[in-house]
PyMOL Python script that loads the backbone (N, CA, C, O; Angstrom):
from pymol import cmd

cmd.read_pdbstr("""\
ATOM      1  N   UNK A   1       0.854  -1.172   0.000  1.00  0.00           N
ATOM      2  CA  UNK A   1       0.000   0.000   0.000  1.00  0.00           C
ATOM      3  C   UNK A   1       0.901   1.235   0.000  1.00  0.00           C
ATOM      4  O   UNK A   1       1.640   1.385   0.973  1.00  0.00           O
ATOM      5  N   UNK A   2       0.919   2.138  -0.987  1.00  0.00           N
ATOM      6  CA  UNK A   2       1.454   3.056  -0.982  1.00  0.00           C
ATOM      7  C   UNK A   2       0.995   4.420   0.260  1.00  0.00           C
ATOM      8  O   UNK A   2      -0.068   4.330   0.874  1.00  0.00           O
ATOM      9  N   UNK A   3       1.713   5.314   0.426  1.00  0.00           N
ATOM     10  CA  UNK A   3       1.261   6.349   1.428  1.00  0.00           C
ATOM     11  C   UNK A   3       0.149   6.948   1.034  1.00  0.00           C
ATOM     12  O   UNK A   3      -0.722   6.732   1.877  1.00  0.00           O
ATOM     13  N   UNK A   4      -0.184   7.500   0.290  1.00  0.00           N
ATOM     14  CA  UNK A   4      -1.412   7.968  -0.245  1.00  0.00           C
ATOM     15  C   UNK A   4      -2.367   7.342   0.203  1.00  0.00           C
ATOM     16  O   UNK A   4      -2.922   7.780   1.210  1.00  0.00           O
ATOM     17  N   UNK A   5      -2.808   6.194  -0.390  1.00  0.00           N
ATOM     18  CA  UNK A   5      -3.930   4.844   0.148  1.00  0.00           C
ATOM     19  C   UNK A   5      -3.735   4.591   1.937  1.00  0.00           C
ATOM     20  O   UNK A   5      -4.701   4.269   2.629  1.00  0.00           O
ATOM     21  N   UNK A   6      -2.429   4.783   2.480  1.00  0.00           N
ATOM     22  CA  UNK A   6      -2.149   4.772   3.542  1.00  0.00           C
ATOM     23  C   UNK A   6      -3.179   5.717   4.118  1.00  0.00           C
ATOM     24  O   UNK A   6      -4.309   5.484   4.547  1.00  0.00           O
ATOM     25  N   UNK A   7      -2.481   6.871   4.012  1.00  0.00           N
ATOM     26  CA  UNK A   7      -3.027   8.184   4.788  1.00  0.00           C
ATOM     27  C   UNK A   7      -4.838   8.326   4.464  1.00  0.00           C
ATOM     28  O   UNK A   7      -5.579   8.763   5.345  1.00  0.00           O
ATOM     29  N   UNK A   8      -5.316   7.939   3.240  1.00  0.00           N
ATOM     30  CA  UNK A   8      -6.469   8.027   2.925  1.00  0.00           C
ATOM     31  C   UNK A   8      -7.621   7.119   3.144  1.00  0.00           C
ATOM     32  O   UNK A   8      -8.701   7.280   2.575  1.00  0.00           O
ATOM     33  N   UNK A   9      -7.363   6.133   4.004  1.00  0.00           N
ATOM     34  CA  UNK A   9      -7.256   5.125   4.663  1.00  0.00           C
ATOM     35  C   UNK A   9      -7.603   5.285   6.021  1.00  0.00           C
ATOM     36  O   UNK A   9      -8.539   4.815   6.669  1.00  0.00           O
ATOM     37  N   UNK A  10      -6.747   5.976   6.307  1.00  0.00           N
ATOM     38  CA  UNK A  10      -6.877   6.990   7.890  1.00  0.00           C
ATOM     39  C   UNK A  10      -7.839   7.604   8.389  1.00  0.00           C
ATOM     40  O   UNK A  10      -8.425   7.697   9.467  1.00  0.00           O
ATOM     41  N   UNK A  11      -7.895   8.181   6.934  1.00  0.00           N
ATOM     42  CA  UNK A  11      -8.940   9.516   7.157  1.00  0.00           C
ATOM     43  C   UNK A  11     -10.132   9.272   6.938  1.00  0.00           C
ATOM     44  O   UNK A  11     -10.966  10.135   7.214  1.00  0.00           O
ATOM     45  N   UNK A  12     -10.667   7.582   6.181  1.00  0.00           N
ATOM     46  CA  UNK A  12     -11.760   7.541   5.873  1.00  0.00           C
ATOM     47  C   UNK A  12     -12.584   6.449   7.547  1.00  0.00           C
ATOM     48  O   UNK A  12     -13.748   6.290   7.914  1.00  0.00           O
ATOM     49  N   UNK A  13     -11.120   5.909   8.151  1.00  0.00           N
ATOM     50  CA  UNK A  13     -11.802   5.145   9.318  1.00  0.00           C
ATOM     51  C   UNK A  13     -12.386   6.499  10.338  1.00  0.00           C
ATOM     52  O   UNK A  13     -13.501   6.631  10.841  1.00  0.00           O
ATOM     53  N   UNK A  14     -11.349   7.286  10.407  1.00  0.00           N
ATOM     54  CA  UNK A  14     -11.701   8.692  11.398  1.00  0.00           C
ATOM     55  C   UNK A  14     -13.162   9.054  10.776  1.00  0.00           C
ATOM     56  O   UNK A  14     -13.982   9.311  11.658  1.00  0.00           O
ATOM     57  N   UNK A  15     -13.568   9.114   9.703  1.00  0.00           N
ATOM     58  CA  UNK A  15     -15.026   9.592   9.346  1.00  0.00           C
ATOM     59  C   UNK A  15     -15.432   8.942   9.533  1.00  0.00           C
ATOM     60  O   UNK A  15     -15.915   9.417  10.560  1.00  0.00           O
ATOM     61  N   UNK A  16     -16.200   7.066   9.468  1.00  0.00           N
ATOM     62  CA  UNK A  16     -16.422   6.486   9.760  1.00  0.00           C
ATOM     63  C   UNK A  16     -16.729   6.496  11.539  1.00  0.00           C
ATOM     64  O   UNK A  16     -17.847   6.155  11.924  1.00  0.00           O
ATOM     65  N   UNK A  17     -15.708   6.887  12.505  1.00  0.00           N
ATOM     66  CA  UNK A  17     -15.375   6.730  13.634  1.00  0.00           C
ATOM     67  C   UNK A  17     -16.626   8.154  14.193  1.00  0.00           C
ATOM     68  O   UNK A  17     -17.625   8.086  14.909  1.00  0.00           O
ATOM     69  N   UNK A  18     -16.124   9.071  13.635  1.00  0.00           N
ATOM     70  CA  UNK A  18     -16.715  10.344  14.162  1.00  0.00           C
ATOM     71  C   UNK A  18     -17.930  10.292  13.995  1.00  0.00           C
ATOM     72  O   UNK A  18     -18.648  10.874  14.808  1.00  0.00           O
ATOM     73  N   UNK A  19     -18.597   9.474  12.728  1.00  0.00           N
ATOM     74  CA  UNK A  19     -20.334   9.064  12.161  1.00  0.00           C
ATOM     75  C   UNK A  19     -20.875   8.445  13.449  1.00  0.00           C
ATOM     76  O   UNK A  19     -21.877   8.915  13.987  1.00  0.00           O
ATOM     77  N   UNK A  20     -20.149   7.277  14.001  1.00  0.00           N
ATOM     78  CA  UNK A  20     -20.614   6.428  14.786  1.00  0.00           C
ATOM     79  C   UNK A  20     -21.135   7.558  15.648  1.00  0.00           C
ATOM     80  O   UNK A  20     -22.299   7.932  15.793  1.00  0.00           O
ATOM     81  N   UNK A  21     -19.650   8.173  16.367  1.00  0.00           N
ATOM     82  CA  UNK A  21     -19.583   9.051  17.856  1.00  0.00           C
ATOM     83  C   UNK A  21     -21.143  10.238  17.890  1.00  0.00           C
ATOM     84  O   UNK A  21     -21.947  10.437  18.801  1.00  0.00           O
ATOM     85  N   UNK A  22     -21.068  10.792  16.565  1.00  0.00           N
ATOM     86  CA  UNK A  22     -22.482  11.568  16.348  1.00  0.00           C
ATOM     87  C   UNK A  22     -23.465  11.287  16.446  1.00  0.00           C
ATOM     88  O   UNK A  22     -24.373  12.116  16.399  1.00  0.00           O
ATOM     89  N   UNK A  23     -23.769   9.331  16.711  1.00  0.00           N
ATOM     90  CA  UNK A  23     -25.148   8.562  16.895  1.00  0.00           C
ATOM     91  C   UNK A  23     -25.266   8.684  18.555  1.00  0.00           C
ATOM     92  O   UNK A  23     -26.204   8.285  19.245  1.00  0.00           O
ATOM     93  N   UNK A  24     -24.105   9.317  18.977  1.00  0.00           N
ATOM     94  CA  UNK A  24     -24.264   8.754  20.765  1.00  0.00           C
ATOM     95  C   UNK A  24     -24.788   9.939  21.307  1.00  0.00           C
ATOM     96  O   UNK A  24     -24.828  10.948  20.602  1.00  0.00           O
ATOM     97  N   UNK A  25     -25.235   9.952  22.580  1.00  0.00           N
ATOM     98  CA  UNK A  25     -25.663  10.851  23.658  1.00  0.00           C
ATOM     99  C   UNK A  25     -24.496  12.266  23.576  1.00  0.00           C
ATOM    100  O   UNK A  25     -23.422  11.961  24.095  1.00  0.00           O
ATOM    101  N   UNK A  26     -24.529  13.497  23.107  1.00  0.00           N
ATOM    102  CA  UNK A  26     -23.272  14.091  23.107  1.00  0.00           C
ATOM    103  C   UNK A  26     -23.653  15.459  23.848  1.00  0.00           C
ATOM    104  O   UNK A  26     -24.877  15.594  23.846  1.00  0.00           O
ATOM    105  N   UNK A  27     -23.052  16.414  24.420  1.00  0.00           N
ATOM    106  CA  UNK A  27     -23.113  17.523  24.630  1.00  0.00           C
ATOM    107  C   UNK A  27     -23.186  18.119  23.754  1.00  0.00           C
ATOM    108  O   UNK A  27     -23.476  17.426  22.779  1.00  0.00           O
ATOM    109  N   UNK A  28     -23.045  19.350  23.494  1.00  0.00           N
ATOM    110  CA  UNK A  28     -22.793  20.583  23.108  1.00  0.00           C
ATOM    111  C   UNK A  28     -21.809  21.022  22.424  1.00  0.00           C
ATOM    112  O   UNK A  28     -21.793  21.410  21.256  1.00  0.00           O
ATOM    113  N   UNK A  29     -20.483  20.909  23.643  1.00  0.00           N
ATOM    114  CA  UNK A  29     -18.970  21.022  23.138  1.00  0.00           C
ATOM    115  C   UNK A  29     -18.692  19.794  22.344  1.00  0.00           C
ATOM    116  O   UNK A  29     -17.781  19.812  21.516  1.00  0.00           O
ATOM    117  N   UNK A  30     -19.454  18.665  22.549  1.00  0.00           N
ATOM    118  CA  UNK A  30     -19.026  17.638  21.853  1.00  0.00           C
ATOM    119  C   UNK A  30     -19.627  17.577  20.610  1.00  0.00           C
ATOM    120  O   UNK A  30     -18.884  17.348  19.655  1.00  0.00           O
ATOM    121  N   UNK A  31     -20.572  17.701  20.450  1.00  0.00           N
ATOM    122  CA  UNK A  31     -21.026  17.626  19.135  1.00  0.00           C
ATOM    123  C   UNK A  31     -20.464  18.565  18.299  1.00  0.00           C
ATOM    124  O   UNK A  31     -20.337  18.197  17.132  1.00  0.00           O
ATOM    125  N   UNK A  32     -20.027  19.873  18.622  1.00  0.00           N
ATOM    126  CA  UNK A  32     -19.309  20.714  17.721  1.00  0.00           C
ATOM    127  C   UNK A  32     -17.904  20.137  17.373  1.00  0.00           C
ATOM    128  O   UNK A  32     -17.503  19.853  16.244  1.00  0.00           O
ATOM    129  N   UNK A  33     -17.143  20.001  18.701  1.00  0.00           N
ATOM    130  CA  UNK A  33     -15.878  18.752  18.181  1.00  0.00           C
ATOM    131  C   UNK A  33     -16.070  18.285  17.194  1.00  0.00           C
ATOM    132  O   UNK A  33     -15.645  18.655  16.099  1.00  0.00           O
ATOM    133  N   UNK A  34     -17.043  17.004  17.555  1.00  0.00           N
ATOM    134  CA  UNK A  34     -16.859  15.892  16.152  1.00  0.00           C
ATOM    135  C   UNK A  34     -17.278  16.529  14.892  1.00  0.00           C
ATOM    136  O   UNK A  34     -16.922  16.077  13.803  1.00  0.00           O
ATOM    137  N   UNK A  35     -18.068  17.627  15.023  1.00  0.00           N
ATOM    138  CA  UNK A  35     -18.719  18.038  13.531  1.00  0.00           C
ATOM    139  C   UNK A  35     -17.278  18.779  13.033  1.00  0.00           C
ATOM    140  O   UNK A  35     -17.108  18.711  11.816  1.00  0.00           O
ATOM    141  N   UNK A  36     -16.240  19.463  13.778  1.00  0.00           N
ATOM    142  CA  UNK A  36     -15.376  20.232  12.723  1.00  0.00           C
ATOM    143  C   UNK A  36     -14.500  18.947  12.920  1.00  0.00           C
ATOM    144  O   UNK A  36     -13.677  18.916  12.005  1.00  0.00           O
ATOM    145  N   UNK A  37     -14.389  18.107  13.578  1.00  0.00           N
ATOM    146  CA  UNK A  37     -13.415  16.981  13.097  1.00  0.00           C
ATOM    147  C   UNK A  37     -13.771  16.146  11.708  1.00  0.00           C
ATOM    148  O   UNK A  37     -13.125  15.982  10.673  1.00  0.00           O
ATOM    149  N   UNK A  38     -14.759  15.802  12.028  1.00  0.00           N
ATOM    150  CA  UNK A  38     -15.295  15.368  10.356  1.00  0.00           C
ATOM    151  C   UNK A  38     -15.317  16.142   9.414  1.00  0.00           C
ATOM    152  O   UNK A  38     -14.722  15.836   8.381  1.00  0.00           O
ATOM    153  N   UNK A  39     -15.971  17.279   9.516  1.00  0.00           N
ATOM    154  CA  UNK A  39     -15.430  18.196   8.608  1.00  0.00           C
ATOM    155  C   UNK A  39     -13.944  18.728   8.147  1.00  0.00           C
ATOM    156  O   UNK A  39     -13.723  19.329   7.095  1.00  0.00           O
ATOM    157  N   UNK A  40     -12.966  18.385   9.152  1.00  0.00           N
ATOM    158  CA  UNK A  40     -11.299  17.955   8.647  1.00  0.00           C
ATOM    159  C   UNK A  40     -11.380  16.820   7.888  1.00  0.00           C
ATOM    160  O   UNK A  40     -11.167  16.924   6.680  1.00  0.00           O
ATOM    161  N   UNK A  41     -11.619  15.869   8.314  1.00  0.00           N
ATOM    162  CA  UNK A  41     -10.997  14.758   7.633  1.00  0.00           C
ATOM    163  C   UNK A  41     -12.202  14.499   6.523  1.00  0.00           C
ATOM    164  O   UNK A  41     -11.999  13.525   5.799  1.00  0.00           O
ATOM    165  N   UNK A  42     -12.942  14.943   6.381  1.00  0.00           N
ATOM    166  CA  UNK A  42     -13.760  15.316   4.933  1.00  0.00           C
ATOM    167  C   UNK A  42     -12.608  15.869   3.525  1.00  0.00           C
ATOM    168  O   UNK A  42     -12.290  15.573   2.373  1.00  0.00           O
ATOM    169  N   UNK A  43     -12.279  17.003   4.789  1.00  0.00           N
ATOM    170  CA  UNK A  43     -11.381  18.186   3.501  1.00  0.00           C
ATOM    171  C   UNK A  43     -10.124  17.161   3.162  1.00  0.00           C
ATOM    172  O   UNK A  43      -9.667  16.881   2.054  1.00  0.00           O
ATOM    173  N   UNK A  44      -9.779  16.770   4.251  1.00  0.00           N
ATOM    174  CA  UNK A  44      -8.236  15.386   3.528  1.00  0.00           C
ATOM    175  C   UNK A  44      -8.495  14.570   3.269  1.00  0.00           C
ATOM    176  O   UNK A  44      -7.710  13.940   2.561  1.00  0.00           O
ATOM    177  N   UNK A  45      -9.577  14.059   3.582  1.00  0.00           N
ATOM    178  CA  UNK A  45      -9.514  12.813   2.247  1.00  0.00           C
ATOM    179  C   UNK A  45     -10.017  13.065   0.805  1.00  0.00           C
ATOM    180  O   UNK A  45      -9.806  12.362  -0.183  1.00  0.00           O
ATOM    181  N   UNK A  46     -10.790  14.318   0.897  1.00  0.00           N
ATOM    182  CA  UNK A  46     -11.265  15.185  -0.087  1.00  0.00           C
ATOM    183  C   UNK A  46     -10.123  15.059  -1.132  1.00  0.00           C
ATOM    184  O   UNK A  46     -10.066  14.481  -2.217  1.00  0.00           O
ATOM    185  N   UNK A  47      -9.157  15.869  -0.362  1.00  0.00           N
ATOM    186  CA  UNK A  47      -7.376  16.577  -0.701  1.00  0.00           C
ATOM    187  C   UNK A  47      -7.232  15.581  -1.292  1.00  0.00           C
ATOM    188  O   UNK A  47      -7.663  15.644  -2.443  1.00  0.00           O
ATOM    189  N   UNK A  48      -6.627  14.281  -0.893  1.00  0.00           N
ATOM    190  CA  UNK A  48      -5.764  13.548  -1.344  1.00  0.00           C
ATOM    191  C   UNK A  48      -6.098  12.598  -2.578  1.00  0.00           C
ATOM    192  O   UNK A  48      -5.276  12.206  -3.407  1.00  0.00           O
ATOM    193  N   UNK A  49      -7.605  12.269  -2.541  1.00  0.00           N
ATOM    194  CA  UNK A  49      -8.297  12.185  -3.732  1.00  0.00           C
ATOM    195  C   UNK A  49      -7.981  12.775  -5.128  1.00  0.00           C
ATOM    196  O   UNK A  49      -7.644  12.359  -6.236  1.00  0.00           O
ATOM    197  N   UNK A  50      -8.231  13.834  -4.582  1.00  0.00           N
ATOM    198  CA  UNK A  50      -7.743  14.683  -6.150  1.00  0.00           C
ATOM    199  C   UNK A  50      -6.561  15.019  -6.188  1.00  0.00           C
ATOM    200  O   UNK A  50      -6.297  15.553  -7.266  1.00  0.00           O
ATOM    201  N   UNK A  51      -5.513  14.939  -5.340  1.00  0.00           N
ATOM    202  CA  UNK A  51      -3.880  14.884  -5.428  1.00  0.00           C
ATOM    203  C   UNK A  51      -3.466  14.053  -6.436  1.00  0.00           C
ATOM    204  O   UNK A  51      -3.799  12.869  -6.404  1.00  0.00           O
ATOM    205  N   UNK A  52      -2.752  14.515  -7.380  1.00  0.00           N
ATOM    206  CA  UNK A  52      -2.356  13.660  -8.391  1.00  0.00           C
ATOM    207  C   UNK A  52      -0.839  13.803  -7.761  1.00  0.00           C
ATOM    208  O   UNK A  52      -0.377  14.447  -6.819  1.00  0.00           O
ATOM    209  N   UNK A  53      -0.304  12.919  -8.706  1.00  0.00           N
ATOM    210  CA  UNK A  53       1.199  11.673  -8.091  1.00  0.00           C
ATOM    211  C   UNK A  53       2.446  13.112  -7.099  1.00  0.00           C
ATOM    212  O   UNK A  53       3.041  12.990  -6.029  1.00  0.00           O
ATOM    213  N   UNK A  54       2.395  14.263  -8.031  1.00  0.00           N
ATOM    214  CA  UNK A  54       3.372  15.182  -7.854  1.00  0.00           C
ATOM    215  C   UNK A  54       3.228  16.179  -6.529  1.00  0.00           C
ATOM    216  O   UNK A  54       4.068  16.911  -6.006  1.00  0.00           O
ATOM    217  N   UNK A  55       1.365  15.838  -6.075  1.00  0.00           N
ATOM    218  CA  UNK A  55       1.193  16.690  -4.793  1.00  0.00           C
ATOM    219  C   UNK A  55       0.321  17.930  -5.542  1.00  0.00           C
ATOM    220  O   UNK A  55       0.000  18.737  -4.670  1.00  0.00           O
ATOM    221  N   UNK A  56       0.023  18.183  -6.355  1.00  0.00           N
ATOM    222  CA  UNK A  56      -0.974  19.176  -6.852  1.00  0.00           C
ATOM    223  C   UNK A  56      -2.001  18.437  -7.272  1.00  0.00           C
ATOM    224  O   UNK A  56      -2.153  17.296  -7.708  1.00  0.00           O
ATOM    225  N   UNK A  57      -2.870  19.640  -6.966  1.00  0.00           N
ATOM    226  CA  UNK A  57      -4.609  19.370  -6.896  1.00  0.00           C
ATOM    227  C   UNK A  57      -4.746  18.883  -8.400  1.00  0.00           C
ATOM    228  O   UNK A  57      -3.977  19.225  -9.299  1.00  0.00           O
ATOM    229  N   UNK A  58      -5.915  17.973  -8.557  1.00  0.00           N
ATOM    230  CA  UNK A  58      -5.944  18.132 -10.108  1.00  0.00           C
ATOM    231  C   UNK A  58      -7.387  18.692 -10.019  1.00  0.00           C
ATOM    232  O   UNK A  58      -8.210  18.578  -9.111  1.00  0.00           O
ATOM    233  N   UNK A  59      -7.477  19.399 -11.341  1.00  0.00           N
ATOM    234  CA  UNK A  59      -8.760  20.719 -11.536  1.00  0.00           C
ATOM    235  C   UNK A  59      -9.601  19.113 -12.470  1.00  0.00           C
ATOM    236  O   UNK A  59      -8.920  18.438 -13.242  1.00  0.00           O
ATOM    237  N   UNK A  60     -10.566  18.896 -12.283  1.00  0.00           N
ATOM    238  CA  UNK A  60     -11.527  18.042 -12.930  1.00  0.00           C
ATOM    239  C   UNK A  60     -12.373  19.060 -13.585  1.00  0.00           C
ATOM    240  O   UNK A  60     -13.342  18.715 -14.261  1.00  0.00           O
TER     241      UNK A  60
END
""", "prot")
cmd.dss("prot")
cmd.show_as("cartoon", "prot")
cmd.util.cbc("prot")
cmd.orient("prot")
C-alpha cells in the first residue's frame, strides 16, 4: 500500500469513527468537536483524492 492509500485510509476510518460518535448521547462542546473533526478529515480525504502523483490538486 502506498502512502497515499495509507493516509487516505486513515482519514476515511476517522469519518467512519466520528459518524458512529455523532449517533451517541453528546453535549454541546461535543457535538461541535466531532462536527469540525469530520469536517477535517472530509477536507483530507477530499485533498488527497484529487492529489495527483506530484502533490498538486488536479482541476476536474
Amino acid at each position: 500500500m502506498d502512502e497515499k492509500t495509507a493516509r487516505l485510509s486513515v482519514h476515511l476510518r476517522n469519518i467512519h469513527r466520528y459518524q458512529n460518535l455523532l449517533k451517541t448521547e453528546l453535549t454541546e462542546i461535543e457535538l461541535q468537536f466531532l462536527e469540525r473533526r469530520l469536517s477535517e478529515e472530509r477536507f483530507a480525504a477530499a485533498k488527497l483524492h484529487f492529489m495527483d502523483p506530484g502533490g498538486q490538486i488536479k482541476v476536474v
